[in-house]
C-alpha positions in Angstrom: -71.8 62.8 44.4 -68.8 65.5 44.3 -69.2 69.0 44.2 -65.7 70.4 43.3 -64.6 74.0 43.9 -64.3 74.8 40.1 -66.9 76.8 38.3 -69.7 74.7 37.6 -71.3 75.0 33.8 -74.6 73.5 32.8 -73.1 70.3 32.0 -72.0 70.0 35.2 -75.2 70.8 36.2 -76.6 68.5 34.6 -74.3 65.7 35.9 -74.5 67.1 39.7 -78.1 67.9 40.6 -79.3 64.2 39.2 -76.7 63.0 41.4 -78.3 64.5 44.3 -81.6 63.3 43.6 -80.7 60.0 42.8 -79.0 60.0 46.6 -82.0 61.6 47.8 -84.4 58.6 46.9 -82.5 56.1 48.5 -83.1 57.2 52.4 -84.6 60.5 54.3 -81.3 60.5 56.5 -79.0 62.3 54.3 -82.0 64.7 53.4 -79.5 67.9 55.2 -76.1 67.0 53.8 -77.4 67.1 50.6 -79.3 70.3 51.0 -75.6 71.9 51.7 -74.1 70.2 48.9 -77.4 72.1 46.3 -76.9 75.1 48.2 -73.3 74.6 47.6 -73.8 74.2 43.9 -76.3 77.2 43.8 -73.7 79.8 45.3 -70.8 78.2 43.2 -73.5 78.8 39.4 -75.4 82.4 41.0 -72.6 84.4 42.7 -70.0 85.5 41.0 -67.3 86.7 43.7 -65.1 89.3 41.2 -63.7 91.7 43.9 -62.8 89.6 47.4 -63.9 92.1 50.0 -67.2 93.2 48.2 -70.6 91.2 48.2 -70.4 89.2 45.2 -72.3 90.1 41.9 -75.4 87.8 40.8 -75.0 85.5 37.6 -78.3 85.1 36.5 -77.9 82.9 33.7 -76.2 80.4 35.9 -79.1 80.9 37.9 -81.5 80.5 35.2 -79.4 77.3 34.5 -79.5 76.0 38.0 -83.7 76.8 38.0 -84.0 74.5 35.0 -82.7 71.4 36.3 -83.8 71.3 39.1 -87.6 71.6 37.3 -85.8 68.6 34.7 -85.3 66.3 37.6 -88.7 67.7 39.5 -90.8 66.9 36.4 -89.5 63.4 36.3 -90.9 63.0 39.6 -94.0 64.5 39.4 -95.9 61.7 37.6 -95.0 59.0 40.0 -97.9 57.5 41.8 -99.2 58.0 45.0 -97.4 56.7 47.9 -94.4 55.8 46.0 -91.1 56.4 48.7 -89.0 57.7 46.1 -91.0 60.6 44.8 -92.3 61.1 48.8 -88.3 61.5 49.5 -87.7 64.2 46.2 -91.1 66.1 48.1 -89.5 66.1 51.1 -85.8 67.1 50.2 -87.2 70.1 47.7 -88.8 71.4 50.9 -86.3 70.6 53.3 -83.7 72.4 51.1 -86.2 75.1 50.5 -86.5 75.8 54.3 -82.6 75.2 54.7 -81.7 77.8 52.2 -84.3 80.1 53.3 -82.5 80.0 56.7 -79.1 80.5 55.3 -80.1 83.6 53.5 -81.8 84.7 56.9 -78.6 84.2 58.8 -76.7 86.3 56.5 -79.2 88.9 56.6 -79.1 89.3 60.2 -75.3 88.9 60.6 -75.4 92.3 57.6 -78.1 94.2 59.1 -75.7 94.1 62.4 -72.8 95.7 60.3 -74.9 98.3 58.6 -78.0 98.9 60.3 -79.8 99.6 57.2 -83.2 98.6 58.5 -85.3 99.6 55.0 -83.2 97.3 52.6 -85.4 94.0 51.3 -83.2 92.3 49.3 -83.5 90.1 46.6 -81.4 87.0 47.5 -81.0 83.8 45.1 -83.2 81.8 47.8 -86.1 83.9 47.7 -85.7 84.1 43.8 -85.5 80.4 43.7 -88.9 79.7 45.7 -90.4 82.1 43.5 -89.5 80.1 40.3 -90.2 76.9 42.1 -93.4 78.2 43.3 -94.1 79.4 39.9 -93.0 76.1 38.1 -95.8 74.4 40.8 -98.3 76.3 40.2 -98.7 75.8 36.4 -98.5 72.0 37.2 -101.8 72.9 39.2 -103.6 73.0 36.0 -102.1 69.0 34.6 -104.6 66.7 33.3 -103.0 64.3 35.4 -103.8 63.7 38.7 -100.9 62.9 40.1 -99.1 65.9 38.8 -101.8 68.3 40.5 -101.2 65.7 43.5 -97.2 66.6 43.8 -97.7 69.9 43.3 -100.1 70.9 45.8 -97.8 68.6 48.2 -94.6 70.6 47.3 -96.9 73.8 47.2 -98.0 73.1 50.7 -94.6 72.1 52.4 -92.9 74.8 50.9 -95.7 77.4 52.2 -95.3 75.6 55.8 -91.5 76.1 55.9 -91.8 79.8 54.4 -92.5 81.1 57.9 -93.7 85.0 58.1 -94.4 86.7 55.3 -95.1 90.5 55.3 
């Protein structure tokens, strides 16, 4: 698995993220390094930094592109039987990245709100965009004829509602 410092397209996209989630299957213990490396790969295909000392502009369509395979490799997974360790490990990394990048995003919010003191300004940021899609993408699984797709979803529903923390 190599995440290089290049722009990433959708073909790299889709030769990175199945990296990761083959990795991710094998053991639990790399289940942080790899949520860098995704959150690495999500910066590289969202932000776009065209000035250096401004806040760098969103690229939704890498965004987008990012979104969609993560649900490609998700959807592969959410069939699997019940108390299968590989598709238990793919739960456990999507919400253990969720939570990671939710704190990231957290992090830098705090570390801006101490430069500009601009209490009243709820931002969008790509994390809480990308729990919304996820989110989204879960809950229409909700409604599979199969059981074990409902099954996955309401575990990755759950997990991720545990690790969202306060919401106003």
């Amino acid at each position: 698995m190599v995440v290089k410092k290049k722009a990433l397209t959708p073909v790299n996209l889709s030769i990175n993220i199945p990296a990761i989630f083959q990795e991710i299957q094998k053991t639990t213990a790399h289940h942080r390094k790899y949520s860098i490396a995704l959150r690495k790969i999500q910066e590289q295909v969202a932000l776009d930094p065209s000035v250096p000392n401004s806040p760098p502009t969103i690229n939704i369509d890498g965004e987008t592109a990012f979104n969609k395979e993560i649900a490609r490799n998700l959807n592969k997974v959410l069939a699997i039987k019940k108390k299968e360790p590989c598709a238990d490990r793919v739960v456990n990394f999507l919400s253990t990245f969720t939570q990671f990048t939710l704190e990231r995003d957290a992090k830098k919010k705090e570390d801006d709100d101490e430069e500009m003191d601009d209490e009243n300004s709820e931002q969008e940021t790509i994390s809480s965009r990308f729990v919304e899609f996820l989110m989204r993408h879960l809950l229409k699984g909700l409604g599979a004829n199969d059981k074990m797709v409902r099954l996955r979803c309401c575990q990755l529903i759950a997990l991720n509602v545990i690790s969202l923390g306060e919401i106003e």
